[in-house]
C-alpha positions as CSV (number, residue, x, y, z in Angstrom):
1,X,-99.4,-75.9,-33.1
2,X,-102.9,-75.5,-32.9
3,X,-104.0,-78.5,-30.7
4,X,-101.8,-78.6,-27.2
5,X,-102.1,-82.3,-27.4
6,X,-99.8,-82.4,-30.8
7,X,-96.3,-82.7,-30.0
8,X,-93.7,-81.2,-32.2
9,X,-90.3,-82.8,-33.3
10,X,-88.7,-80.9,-30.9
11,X,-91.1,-81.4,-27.6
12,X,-88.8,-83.2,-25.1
13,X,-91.0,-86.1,-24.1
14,X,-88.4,-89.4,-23.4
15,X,-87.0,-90.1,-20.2
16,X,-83.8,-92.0,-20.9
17,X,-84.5,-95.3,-20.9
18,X,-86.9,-94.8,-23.8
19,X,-84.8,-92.5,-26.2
20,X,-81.8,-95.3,-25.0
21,X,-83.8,-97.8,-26.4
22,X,-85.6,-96.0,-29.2
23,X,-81.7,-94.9,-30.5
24,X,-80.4,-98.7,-29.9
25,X,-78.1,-97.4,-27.5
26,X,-77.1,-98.0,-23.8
27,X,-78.3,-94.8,-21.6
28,X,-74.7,-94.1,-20.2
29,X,-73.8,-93.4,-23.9
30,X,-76.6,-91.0,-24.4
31,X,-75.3,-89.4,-20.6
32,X,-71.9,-89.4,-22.3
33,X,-73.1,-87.8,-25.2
34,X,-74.4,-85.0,-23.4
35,X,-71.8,-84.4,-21.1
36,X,-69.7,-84.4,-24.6
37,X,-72.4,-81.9,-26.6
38,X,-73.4,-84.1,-29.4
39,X,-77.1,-84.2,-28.0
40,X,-78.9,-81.7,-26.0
41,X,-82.3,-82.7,-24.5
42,X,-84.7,-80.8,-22.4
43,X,-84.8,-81.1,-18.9
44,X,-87.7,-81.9,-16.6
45,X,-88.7,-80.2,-13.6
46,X,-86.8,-83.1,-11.6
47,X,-83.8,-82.2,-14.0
48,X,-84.2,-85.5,-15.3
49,X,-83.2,-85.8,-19.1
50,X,-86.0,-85.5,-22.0
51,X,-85.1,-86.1,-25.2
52,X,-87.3,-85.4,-28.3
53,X,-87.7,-87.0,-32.0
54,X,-85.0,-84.6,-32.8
55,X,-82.7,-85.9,-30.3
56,X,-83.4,-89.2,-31.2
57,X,-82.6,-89.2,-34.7
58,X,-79.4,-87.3,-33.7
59,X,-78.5,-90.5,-32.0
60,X,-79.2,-92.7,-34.7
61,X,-76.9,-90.4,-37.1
62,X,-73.9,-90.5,-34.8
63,X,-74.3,-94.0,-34.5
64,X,-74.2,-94.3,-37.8
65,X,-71.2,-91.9,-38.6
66,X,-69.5,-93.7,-36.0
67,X,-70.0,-96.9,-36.7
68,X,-70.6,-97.0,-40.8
69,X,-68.7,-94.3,-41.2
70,X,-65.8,-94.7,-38.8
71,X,-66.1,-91.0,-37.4
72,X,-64.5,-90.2,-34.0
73,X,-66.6,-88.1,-31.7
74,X,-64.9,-84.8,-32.2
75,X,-65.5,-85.2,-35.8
76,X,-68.8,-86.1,-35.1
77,X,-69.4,-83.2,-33.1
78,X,-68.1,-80.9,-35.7
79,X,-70.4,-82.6,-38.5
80,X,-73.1,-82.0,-36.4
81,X,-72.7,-77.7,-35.5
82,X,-71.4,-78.1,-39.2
83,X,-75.0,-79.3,-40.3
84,X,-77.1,-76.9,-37.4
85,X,-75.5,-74.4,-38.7
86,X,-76.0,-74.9,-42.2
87,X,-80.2,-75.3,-40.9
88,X,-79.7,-72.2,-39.5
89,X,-78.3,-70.3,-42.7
90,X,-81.3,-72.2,-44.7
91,X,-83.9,-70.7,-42.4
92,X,-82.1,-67.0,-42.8
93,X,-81.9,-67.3,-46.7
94,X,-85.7,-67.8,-46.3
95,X,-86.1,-65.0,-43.8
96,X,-84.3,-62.9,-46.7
97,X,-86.4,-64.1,-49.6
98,X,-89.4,-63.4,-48.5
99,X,-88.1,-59.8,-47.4
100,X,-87.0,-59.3,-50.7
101,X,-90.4,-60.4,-52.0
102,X,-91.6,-57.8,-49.8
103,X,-89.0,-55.0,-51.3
104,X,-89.9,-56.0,-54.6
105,X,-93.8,-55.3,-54.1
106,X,-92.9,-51.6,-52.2
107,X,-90.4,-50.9,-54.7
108,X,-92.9,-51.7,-57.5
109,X,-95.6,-49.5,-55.8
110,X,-92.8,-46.7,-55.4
111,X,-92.4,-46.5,-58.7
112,X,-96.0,-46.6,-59.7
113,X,-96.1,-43.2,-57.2
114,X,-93.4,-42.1,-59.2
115,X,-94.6,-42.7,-62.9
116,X,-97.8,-40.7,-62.1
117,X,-96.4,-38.1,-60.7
118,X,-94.7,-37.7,-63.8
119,X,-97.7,-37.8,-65.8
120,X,-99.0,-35.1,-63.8
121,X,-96.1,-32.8,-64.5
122,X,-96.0,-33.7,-68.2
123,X,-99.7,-32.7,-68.1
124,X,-99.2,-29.3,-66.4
125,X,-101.8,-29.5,-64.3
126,X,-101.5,-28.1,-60.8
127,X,-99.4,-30.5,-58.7
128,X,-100.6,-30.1,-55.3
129,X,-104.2,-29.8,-56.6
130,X,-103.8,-33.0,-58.9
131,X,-101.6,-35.2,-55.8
132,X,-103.9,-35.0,-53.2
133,X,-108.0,-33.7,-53.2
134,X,-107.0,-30.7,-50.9
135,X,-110.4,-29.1,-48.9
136,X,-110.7,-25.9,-46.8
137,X,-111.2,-26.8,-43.3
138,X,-111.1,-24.6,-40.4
139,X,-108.5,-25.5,-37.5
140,X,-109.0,-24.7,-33.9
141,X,-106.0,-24.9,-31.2
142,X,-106.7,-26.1,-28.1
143,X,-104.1,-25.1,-24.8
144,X,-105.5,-26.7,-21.2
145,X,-105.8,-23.2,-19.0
146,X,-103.7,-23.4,-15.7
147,X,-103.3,-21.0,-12.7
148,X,-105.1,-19.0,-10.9
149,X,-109.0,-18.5,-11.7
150,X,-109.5,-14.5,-12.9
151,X,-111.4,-12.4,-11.7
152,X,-114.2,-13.8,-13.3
153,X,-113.9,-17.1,-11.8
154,X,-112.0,-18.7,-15.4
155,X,-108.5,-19.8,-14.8
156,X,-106.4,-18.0,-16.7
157,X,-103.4,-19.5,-19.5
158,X,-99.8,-19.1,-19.0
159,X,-98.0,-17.3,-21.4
């Protein structure tokens, strides 16, 4: 979310009264419904209960299952981890496409490496002159000096 004034589906923003009344139900269900697991909301500061659009659409489903439907609440609570989890294994299948995707463009890019290597050996030419430009260069190692200054007043290394 970009502005901190837009609430997500998931922002916990109903005290009870209004998510009992926004779910046409009586707010010692909703308690009972918590207590029970079928909903979850967030919690203020207070530890009051907040529920979110989430929530509140999870209400109206188990009304629905139990009342159209003629679900119990156990059932009702296993049709619901039944369905999160099924979100959940949706949002991992993405995860994995789009990590595929990304295979797919290294492995294509692997092989292009490949291929002209290849074509370099086919051609005979000089492999490690034809891979990578290659120029001289001149190296200088650097140790820090510790100890004891010389006589000449420069410390001297430790070998």
């Amino acid at each position: 979310m970009s502005n901190p004034y837009e609430l997500s589906d998931d922002t916990p923003v109903y005290v009870i009264s209004v998510a009992a009344e926004l779910s046409n139900m009586h707010p010692q269900t909703l308690r009972a419904y918590d207590r029970l697991g079928l909903v979850s909301p967030g919690r203020s500061q207070g530890r009051g209960r907040r529920y979110s659009m989430r929530d509140i659409l999870a209400l109206r489903e188990i009304q629905r299952l139990s009342q159209e439907e003629g679900v119990n609440l156990s059932g009702i609570k296993l049709i619901l981890d039944q369905l999160r989890e099924l979100e959940q294994a949706r949002r991992l299948i993405t995860e994995l496409h789009a990590e595929v995707a990304q295979l797919r463009v290294e492995l294509e890019s692997t092989r292009a490496v490949a291929a002209r290597l290849a074509e370099l050996r086919r051609g005979g030419t000089d492999t490690r002159s034809g891979l990578v430009p290659v120029r001289s260069a001149r190296v200088a190692a650097w140790e820090p000096m510790t100890g004891q200054p010389s006589e000449t007043g420069q410390p001297r290394g430790d070998k």
